[in-house]
Each structure stands twice: as structure tokens, then as C-alpha cells.
C-alpha positions in Angstrom: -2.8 13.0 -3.6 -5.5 13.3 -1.2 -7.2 10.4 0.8 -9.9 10.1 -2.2 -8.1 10.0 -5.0 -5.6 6.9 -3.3 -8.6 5.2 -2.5 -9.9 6.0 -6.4 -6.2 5.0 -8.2 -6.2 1.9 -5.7 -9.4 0.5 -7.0 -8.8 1.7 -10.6 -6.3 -1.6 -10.9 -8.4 -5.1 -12.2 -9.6 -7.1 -9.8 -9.2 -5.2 -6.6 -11.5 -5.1 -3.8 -11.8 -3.3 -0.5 -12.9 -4.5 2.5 -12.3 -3.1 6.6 -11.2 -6.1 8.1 -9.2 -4.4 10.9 -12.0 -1.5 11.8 -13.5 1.4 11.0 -10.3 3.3 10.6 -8.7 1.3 8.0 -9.5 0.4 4.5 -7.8 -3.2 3.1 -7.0 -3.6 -0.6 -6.7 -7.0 -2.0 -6.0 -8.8 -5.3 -7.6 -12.3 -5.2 -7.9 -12.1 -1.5 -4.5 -10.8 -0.5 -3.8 -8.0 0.7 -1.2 -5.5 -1.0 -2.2 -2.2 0.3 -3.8 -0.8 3.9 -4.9 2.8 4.0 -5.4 4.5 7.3 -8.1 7.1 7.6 -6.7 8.6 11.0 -8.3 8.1 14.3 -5.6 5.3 15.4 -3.3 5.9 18.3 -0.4 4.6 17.0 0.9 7.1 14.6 3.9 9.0 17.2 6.1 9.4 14.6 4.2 11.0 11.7 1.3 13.5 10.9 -0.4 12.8 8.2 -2.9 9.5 6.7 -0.8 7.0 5.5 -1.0 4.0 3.7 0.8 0.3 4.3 2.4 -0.9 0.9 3.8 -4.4 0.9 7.2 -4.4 -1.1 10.1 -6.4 -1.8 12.7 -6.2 1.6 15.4 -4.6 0.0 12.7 -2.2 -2.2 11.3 -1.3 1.4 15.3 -0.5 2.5 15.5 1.9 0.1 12.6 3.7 0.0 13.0 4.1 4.0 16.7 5.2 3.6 15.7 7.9 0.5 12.3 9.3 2.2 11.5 10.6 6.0 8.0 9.7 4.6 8.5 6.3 4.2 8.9 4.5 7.7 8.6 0.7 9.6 4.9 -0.3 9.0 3.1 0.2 12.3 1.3 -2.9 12.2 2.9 -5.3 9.7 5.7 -7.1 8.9 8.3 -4.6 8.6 10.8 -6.7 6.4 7.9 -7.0 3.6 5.7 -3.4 4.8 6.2 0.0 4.6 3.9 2.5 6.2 3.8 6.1 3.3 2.6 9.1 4.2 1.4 9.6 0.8 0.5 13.6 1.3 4.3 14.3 1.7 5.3 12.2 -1.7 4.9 13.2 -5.4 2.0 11.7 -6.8 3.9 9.8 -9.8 5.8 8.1 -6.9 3.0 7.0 -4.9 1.2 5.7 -8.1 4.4 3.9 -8.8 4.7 2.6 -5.8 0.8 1.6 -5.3 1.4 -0.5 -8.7 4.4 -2.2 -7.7 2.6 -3.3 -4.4 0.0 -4.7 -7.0 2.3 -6.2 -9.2 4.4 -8.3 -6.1 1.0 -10.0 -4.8 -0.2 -10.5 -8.4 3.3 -12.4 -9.4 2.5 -14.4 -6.5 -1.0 -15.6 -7.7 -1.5 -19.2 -9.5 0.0 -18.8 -13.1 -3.2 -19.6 -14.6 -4.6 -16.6 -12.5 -2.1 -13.7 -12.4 -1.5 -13.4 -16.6 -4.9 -11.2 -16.3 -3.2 -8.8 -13.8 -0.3 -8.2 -14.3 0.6 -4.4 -16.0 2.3 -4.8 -19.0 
């Protein structure tokens, strides 16, 4: 997937909205106000490790484990929690994954949500 079409499937879900709360250089995606994906759109200084645009997906600790354990392309979020964040450099992953992935990201901040609220977004 290119930069576009993340930024296209991200706001595809219900109820997301997109905001730069961190700069010009980075794009946050929230459900209800919180945040559940970060995508980068180059220009930091901070990416030594990688080449690439990545994205910041929060996940489940032990979800984050093994996705950094099964993919070079999946490291320590830069500038988030690393126990609950996962930086992806989505142009070296399968799209399927990254959609998965993306959704699942979605899904852990929606389960979070008031009950009365997250019933209309979570993905049956």
C-alpha cells in the first residue's frame, strides 16, 4: 500500500477522524477522540533505523511482541509507548496484513469506548 491508499482504508472505518496534532509531518487517526493510528509522512529526523513512511499502530503488548519478533518491518514505536505501540513500515508488509492490522488497532480503542458507544463500531 502506498501512503494514499493507508490514509483512504484508515478513514474508510466509521467514525474516524484525522487531525495533525503533532505537526505537519504526521497525520493522527482517532475513534471518539483517541487515537489508534499515527501515520508519518517523512520529513522527521528520527527514523535511523528504517527507510520507508511508516505508520504507529497501537496493539495489545503481547500482539506488539509478536509482530516485532515475526517482521524486521515492525519495530519499537519512535514516539510512543512501546509496550502498547508499534511503528510499521507499511510499504514492506502485504497489504491484507496491514489492513488487518489497521482494524485490529480500531477494534482495541473501540472495545475501550463506553458500552453504550462502542456497539456501533465494532466490526463484526
Amino acid at each position: 500500500m502506498n501512503i494514499e491508499q493507508v490514509r483512504d482504508f484508515i478513514l474508510s472505518l466509521n467514525g474516524v477522524t484525522e487531525d495533525q496534532p503533532f505537526g505537519d509531518d504526521v497525520i493522527a487517526f482517532r475513534l471518539e477522540g483517541k487515537i489508534f493510528a499515527c501515520l508519518s509522512l517523512g520529513g522527521d529526523m528520527h527514523d535511523l533505523e528504517h527507510e520507508g513512511l511508516r505508520m504507529a499502530l497501537k496493539l495489545l503488548p503481547e500482539r506488539n511482541e509478536e509482530l516485532r519478533a515475526q517482521y524486521d518491518a515492525v519495530t519499537l514505536a519512535w514516539h510512543w509507548n512501546k509496550k502498547h505501540w508499534s511503528d510499521v513500515y507499511y510499504e514492506q508488509i502485504d497489504d491484507a496484513l496491514i489492513k488487518e492490522w489497521i482494524r485490529e488497532s480500531y477494534q482495541l480503542v473501540a472495545s475501550k469506548l463506553p458500552k453504550t458507544i462502542r456497539q456501533k463500531y465494532l466490526i463484526p
